[in-house]
C-alpha positions as CSV (number, residue, x, y, z in Angstrom):
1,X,-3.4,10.3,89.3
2,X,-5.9,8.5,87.1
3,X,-7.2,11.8,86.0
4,X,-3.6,12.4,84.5
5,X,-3.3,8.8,83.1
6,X,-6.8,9.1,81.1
7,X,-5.7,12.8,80.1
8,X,-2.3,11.3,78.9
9,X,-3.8,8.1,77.1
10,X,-6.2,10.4,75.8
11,X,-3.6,12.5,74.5
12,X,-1.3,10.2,73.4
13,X,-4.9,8.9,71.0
14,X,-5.1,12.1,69.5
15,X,-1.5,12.6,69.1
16,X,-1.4,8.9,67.1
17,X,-4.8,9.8,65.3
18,X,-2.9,13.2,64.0
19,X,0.3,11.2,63.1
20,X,-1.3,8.0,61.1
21,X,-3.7,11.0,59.3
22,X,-0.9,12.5,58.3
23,X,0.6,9.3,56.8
24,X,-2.4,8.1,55.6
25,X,-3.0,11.5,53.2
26,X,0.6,11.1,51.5
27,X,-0.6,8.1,50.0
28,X,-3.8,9.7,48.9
29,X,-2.6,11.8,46.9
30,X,-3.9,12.1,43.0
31,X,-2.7,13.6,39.7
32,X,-4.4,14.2,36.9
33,X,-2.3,14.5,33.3
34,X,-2.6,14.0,29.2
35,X,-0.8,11.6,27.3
36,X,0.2,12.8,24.0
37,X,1.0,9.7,21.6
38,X,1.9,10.9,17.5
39,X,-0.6,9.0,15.3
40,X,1.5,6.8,12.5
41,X,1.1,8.6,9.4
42,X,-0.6,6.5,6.2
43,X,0.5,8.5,3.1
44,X,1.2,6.3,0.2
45,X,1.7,7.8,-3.2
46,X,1.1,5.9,-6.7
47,X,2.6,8.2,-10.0
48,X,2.0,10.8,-7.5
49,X,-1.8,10.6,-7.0
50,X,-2.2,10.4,-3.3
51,X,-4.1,6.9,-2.4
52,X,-5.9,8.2,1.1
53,X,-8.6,10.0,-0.6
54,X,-9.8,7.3,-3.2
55,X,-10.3,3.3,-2.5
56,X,-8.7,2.9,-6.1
57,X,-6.0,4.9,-7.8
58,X,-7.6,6.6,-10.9
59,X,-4.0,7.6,-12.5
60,X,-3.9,7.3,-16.2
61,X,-1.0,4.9,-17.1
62,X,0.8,5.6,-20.6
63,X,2.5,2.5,-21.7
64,X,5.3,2.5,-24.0
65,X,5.9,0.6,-27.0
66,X,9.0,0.6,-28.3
67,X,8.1,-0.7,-31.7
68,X,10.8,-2.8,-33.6
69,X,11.8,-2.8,-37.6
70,X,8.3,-4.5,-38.3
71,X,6.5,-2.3,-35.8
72,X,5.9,1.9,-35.5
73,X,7.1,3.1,-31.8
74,X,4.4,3.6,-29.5
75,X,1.8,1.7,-31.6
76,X,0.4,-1.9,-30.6
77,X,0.4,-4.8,-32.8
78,X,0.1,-8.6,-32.6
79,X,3.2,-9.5,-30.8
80,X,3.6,-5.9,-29.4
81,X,5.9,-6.0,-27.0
82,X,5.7,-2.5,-24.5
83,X,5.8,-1.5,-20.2
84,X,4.7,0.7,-18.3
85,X,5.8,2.4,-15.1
86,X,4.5,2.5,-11.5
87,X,6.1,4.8,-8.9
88,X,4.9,4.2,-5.5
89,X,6.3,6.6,-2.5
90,X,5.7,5.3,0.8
91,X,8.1,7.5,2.4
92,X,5.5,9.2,4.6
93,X,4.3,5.9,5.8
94,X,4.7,4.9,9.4
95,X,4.0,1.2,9.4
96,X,4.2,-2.0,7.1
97,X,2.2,-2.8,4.7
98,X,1.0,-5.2,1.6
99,X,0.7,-4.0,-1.9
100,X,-0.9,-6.2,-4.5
101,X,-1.2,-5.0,-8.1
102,X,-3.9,-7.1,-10.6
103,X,-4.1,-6.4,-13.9
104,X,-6.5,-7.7,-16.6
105,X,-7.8,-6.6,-19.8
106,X,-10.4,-3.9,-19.7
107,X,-13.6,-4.8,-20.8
108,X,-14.4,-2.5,-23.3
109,X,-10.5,-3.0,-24.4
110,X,-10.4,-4.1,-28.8
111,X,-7.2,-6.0,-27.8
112,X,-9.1,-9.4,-25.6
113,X,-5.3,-11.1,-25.5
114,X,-3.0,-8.6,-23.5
115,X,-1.4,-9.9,-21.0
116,X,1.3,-8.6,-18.5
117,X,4.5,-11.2,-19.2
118,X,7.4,-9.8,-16.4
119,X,7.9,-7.0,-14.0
120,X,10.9,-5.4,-12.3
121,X,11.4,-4.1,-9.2
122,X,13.8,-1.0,-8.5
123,X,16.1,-2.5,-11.6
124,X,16.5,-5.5,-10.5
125,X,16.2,-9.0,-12.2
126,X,13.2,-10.0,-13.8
127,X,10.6,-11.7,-12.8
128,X,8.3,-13.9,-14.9
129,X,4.4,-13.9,-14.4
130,X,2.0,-16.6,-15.0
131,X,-0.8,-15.4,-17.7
132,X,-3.4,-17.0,-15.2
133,X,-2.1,-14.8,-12.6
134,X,-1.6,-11.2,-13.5
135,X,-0.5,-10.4,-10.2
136,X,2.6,-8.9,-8.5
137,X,2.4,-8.8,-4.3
138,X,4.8,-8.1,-1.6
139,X,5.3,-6.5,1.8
140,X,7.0,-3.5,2.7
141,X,8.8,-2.9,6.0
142,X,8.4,0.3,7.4
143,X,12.2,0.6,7.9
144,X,12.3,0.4,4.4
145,X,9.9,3.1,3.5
146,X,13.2,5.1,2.9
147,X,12.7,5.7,-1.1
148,X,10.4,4.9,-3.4
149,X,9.2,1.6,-4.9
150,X,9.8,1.4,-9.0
151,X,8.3,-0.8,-10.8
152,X,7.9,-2.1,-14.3
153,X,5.1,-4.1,-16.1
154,X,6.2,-5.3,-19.1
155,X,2.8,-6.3,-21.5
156,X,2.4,-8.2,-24.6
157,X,0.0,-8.4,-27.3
158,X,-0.2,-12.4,-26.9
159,X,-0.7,-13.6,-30.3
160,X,0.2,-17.1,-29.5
161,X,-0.3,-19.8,-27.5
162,X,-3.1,-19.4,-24.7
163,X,-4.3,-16.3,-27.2
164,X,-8.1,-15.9,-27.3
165,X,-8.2,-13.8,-30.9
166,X,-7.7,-15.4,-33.4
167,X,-6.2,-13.5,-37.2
168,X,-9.8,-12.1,-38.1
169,X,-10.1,-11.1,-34.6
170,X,-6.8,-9.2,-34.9
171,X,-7.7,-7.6,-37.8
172,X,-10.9,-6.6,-36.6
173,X,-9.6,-5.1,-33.4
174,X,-7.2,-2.5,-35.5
175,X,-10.6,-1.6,-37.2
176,X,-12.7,-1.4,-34.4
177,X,-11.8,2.2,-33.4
178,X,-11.9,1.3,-29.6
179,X,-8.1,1.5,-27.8
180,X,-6.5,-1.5,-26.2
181,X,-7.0,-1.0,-22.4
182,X,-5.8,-2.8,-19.3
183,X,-6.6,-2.9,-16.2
184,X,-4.5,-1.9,-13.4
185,X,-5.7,-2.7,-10.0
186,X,-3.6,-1.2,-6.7
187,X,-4.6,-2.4,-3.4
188,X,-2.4,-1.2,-0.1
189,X,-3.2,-3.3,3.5
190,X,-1.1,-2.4,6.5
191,X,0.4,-5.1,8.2
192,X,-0.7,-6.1,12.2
């Protein structure tokens, strides 16, 4: 009789041990797999030169004079009055971001007192600019990125108050045989 009881507790052991192992390796169990997660896409255009390849935008802008009964078309003057256009596409942008455009005068530019006076945005109203601050900034949404941002820069040849030439400057910048240049400075940040 106790032979059967140690053969049945004995049994009854290995019949738990199998039963718990077999428990026990369900919850040991492991999987190995890949998540795939899209990268958001940073492809900003400016007058369609692509920005990701260059920290600066090297796009020749063309302002336009429109010239007036005192003043030939396309030609800059004291008092000058012209714009010019920048198209930026962020259609292929997958996140927010800042642009902010400077603008000063070049340098090496004949014309020392240009100075950017208003700007519009997709048509819209006006908006003045301080001559200390030639600078236009905003944030754009990536649910907005749906069409492409137009704006216009509207420049002057500034030949009065705050102007730094003065009439024999002027004159001497139409005989200098250097252009009037400006700078345009494009900086894109994503928003966090």
């Amino acid at each position: 009789m106790k032979k059967r009881l140690i053969l049945l507790v004995v049994l009854s052991i290995i019949l738990c041990l199998f039963f718990v192992q077999e428990s026990l390796a369900k919850y040991i169990t492991t999987a190995d797999e890949t998540a795939n997660i899209s990268i958001a896409r940073w492809k900003i255009l400016v007058n369609d030169e692509d920005i990701r390849d260059e920290n600066t935008v090297n796009t020749v802008i063309n302002p336009v004079f429109l010239g007036n009964d005192n003043i030939v078309e396309n030609i800059i003057a004291p008092t000058s009055e012209g714009y010019f256009d920048l198209i930026i596409d962020a259609r292929e942008a997958d996140v927010s971001f800042k642009y902010k455009i400077s603008m000063s005068v070049n340098k090496n530019s004949s014309v020392k007192d240009l100075v950017a006076t208003k700007y519009v945005v997709n048509g819209g109203e006006p908006i003045t600019m301080d001559i200390n601050n030639q600078t236009i900034e905003n944030t754009v949404l990536y649910g907005n990125n749906n069409s492409t941002i137009n704006i216009r820069v509207y420049i002057v040849w500034n030949d009065g108050d705050g102007s730094l030439m003065d009439n024999s400057a002027d004159t001497l910048a139409t005989t200098s045989g250097n252009s009037a240049m400006m700078n345009v400075s494009l900086n894109f940040t994503q928003v966090v």
